[in-house]
C-alpha positions as CSV (number, residue, x, y, z in Angstrom):
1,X,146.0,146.9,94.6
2,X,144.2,149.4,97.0
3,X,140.6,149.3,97.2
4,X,138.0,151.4,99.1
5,X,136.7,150.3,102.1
6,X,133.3,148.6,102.1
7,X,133.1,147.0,105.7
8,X,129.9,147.1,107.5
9,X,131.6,148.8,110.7
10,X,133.0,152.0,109.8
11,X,137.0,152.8,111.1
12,X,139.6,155.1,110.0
13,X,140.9,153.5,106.7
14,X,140.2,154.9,103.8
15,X,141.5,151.9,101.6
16,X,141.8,148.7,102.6
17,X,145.3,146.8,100.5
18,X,144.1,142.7,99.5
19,X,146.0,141.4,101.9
20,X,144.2,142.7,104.5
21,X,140.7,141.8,103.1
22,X,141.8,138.3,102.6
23,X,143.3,137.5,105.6
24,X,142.2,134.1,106.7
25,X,142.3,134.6,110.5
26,X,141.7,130.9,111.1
27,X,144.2,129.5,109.0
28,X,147.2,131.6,111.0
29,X,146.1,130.9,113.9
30,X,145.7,127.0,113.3
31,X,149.4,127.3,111.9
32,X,150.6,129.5,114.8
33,X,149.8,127.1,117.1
34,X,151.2,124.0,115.4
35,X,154.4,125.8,114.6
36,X,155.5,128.3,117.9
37,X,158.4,126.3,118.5
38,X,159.7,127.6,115.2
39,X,161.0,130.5,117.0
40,X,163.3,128.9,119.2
41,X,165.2,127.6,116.5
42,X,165.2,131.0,114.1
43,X,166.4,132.7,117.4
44,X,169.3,130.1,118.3
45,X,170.3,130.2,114.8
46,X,170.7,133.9,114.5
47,X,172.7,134.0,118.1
48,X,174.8,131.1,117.1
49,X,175.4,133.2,113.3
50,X,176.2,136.6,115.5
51,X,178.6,135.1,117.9
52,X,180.2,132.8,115.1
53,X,180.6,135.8,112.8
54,X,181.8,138.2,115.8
55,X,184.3,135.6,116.5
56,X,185.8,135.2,113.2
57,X,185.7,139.2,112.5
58,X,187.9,139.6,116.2
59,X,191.5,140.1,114.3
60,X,190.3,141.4,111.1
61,X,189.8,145.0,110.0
62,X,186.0,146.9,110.4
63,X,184.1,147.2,107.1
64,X,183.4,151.1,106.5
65,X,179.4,150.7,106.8
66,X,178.6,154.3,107.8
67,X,176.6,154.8,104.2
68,X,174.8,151.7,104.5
69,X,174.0,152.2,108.4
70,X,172.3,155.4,107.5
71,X,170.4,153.7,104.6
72,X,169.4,151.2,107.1
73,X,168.3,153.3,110.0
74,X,166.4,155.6,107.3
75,X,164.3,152.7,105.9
76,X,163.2,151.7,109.0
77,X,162.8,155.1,110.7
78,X,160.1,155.3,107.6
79,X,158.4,152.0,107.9
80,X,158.0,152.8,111.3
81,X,156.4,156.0,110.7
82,X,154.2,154.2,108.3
83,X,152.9,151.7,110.2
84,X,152.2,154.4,113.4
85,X,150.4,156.4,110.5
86,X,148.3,153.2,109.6
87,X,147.9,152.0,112.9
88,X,147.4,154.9,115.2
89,X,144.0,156.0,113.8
90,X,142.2,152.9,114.4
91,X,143.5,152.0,117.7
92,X,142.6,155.3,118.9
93,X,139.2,154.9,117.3
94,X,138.9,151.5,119.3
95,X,140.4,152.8,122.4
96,X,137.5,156.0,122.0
97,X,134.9,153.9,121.4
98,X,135.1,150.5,123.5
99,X,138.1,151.0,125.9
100,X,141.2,149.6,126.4
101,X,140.7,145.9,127.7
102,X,138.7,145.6,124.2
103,X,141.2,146.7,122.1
104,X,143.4,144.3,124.3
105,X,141.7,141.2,124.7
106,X,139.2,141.2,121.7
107,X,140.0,139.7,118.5
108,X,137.5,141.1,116.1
């Protein structure tokens, strides 16, 4: 659902999506903090999966993934040029307007 923006300081959006209006700010970062080891474990799982399946592929034959390859590159070639498209105008309406160590270091 997209919705016009009603937000007492104006910025670049012309819509805000729900997901960005109810974001509870608090909430993530209470469950950030409890859960940053999380990472570790997703990141020692996926090296141990790559070398494990790299290992077992070493005498077999390549899968022809040229089609999919492209398919993948192209998705995220565009979601990348989505997000600079909804990101860009704001941060260069923060930079413009308060600087760079506020659009580093403050949160709201």
């Amino acid at each position: 659902m997209v919705r016009l923006m009603m937000h007492p300081e104006p910025s670049n959006y012309s819509y805000v999506f729900d997901f960005e209006e109810n974001f509870h700010y608090e909430w993530t970062r209470q469950w950030m903090t409890e859960n940053w080891t999380n990472g570790f474990y997703y990141c020692t799982i996926y090296a141990m999966l790559v070398f494990g399946l790299r290992r077992m592929m070493r005498d077999r034959a390549g899968f022809r993934l040229k089609g999919l390859l492209v398919l993948w590159n192209t998705m995220l070639a565009t979601f990348s040029l989505v997000g600079f498209a909804r990101t860009a105008p704001e941060l260069f309406r923060v930079l413009n307007k308060y600087g760079l160590h506020h659009s580093v270091c403050v949160t709201r």
